[in-house]
C-alpha positions in Angstrom: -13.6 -13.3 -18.3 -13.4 -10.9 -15.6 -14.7 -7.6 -15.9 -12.2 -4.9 -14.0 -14.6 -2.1 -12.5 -12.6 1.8 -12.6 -14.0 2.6 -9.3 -11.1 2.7 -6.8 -9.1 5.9 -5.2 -6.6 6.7 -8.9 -3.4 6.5 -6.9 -4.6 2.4 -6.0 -5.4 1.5 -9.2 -2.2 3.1 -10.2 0.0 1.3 -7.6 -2.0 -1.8 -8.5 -1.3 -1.5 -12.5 2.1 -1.4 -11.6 2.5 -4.9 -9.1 4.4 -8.1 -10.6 2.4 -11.4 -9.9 5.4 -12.7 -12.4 7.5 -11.9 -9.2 5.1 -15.2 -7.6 7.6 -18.8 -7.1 5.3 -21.7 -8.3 6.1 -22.9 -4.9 4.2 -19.4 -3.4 1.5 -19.8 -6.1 1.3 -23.6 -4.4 0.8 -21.9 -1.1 -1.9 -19.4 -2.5 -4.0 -22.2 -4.5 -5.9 -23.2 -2.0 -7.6 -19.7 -1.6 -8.3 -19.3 -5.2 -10.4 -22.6 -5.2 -11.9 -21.2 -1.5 -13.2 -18.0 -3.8 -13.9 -19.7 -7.0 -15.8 -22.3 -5.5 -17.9 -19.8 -3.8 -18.4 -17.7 -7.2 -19.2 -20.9 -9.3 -21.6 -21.6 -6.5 -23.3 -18.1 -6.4 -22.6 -17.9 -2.7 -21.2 -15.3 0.0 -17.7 -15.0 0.2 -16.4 -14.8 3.7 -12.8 -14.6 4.2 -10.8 -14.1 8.0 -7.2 -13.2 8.2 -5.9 -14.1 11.1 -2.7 -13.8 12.6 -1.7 -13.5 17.0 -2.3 -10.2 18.0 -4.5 -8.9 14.7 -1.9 -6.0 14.6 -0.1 -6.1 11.3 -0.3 -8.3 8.6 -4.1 -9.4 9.4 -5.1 -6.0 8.2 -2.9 -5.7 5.4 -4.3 -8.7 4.5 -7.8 -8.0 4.8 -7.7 -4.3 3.3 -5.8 -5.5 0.0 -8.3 -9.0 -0.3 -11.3 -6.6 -0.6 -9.2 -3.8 -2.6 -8.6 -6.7 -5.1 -12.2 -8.0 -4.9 -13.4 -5.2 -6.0 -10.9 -4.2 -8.7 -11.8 -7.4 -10.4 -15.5 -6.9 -9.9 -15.7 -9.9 -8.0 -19.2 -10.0 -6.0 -20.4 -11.0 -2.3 -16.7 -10.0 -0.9 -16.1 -9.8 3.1 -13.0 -9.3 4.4 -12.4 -9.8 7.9 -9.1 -9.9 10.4 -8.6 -11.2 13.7 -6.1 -12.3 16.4 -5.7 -15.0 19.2 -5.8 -11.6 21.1 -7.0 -8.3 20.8 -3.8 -5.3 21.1 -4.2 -2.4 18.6 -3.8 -2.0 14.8 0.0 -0.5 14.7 0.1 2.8 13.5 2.7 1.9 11.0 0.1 0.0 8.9 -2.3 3.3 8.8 0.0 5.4 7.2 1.3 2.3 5.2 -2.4 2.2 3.2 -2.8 5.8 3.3 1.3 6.2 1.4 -0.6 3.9 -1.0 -3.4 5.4 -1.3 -6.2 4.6 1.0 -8.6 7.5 2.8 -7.5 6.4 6.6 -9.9 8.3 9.4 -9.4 7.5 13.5 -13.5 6.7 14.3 -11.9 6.6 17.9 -8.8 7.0 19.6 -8.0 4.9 22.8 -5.6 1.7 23.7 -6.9 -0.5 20.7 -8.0 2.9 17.8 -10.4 2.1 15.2 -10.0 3.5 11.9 -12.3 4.0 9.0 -10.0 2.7 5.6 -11.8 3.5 2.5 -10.6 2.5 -0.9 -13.0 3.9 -3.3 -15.8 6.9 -2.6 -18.5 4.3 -3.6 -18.1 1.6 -1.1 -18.6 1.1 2.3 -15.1 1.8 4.6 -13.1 -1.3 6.0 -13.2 -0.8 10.0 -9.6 -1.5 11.2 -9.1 -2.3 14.5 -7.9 -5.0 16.8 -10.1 -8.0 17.9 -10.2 -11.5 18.6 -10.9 -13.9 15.3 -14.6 -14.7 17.6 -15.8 -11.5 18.2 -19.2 -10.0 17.5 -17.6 -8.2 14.0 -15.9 -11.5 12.5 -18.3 -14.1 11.1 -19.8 -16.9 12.9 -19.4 -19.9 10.0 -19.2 -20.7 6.6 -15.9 -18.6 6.1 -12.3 -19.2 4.7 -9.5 -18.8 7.6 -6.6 -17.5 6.4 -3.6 -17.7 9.3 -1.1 -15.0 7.8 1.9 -15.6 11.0 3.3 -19.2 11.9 2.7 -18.5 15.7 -0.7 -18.1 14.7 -0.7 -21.0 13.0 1.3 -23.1 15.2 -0.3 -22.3 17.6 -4.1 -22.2 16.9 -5.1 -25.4 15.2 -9.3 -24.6 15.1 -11.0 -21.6 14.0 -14.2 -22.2 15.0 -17.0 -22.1 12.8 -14.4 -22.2 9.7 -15.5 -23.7 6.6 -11.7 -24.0 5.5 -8.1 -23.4 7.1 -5.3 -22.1 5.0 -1.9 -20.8 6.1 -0.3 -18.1 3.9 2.3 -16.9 6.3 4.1 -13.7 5.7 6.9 -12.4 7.2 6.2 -10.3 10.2 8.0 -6.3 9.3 8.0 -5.3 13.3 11.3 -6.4 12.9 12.1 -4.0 11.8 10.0 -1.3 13.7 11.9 1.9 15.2 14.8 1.7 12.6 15.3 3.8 9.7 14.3 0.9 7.6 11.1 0.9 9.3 8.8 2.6 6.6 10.3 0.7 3.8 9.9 -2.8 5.5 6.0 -2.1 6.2 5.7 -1.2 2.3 8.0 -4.3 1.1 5.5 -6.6 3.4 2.1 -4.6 2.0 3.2 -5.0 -1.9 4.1 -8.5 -1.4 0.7 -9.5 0.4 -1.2 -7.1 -2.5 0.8 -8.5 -5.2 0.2 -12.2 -4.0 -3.6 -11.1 -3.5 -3.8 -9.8 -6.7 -2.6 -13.0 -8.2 -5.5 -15.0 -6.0 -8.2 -12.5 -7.5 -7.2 -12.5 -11.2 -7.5 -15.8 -11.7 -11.3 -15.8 -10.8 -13.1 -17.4 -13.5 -17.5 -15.7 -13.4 
C-alpha cells in the first residue's frame, strides 16, 4: 500500500483532501491508463521516473501539468519523480497559471523577469522548487531519453508525432482555459482546468502499487 507522506504546504494537502477522482468517466480513466502503467512499470522496476508534459507553446496546461504530477508524487510518497514541461516553441509561462498555483497554495517566486519569466514554484519547505518557465520539449533542462511524453493540447499532438528520445507517447489532452482569458470568467476557468488536471493526476498517483 501506499504510504502518504504529511510534508506538503497545509493549504495543498487541504485542496487535495478535498478533489473527486469519482468525478473521472471510465472513458477518461481509459485515457489516463496508460500513464499509470508508464509509472508503475517504472516503480515495479526500481527505476527513474521521467515524465514531459508537453503541449505547443509550453504556456498553460504543460505546467499545470507538471507542477500537480510532482505535487501528487510526492503526496503519495512515490520515489525517483521528475516532472518536466515543454513546448513545440518557447513563449512565456502565462501569468494566469502563477497566481493559479499560488490561489491554491503553492510558494511562487519570479527568479527573473524578462519576455519568457522564470519562476521558482515550491510545494513543500523540504523539497527542491519546480522551475517554471517556457522552453522547447529538447532543451538543455528537459531530459534527453528514457522518459514518458505526455502531449496535454491536440495541436500538440496533431501536430508533433515524435518526441525524440521518448521512451513512450501518451496524449491526455485538456481543454485549453485562454479561452477564456481577459473575461471576468477568467480566474475561475484557469482553476476549473487546474482541479481537473490535479484531480485526474491524483487518480494516476493513487493507484501506484510499491
Amino acid at each position: 500500500m501506499t504510504t502518504i507522506k504529511p510534508s506538503l504546504f497545509l493549504e495543498i494537502g487541504k485542496l487535495i483532501k478535498e478533489l473527486n477522482p469519482q468525478t473521472i468517466t471510465n472513458e477518461r480513466k481509459a485515457v489516463l491508463q496508460p500513464l499509470t502503467e508508464f509509472i508503475q512499470s517504472k516503480v515495479s522496476s526500481n527505476q527513474d521516473i521521467r515524465i514531459n508534459f508537453i503541449c505547443t507553446h509550453n504556456s498553460r496546461r504543460s505546467h499545470l501539468s507538471q507542477v500537480w504530477a510532482q505535487t501528487m508524487a510526492n503526496y503519495f510518497n512515490i520515489k525517483n519523480v521528475c516532472c518536466y514541461s515543454g513546448g513545440t516553441e518557447a513563449t512565456a509561462l502565462f501569468p494566469m497559471i502563477a497566481e493559479t498555483l499560488q490561489n491554491s497554495g503553492f510558494q511562487i517566486k519570479t527568479i527573473s523577469k524578462n519576455e519568457n519569466p522564470v519562476y521558482s514554484i515550491k510545494y513543500s519547505d523540504n523539497e527542491h522548487p519546480i522551475i517554471g518557465f517556457s522552453k522547447k520539449v529538447d532543451d538543455d533542462f528537459n531530459p534527453k531519453s528514457e522518459f514518458a511524453a505526455i502531449m496535454t493540447c491536440s495541436q500538440a499532438d496533431g501536430g508533433c508525432q515524435f518526441i525524440a528520445g521518448a521512451e513512450k507517447r501518451i496524449p491526455i489532452t485538456f481543454e485549453d482555459p485562454k479561452s477564456l482569458d481577459n473575461t471576468p470568467q477568467q480566474a475561475e476557468k484557469y482553476n476549473e482546468r487546474s482541479l481537473q488536471i490535479a484531480t485526474e493526476l491524483f487518480y494516476v498517483f493513487s493507484q501506484i502499487n510499491q
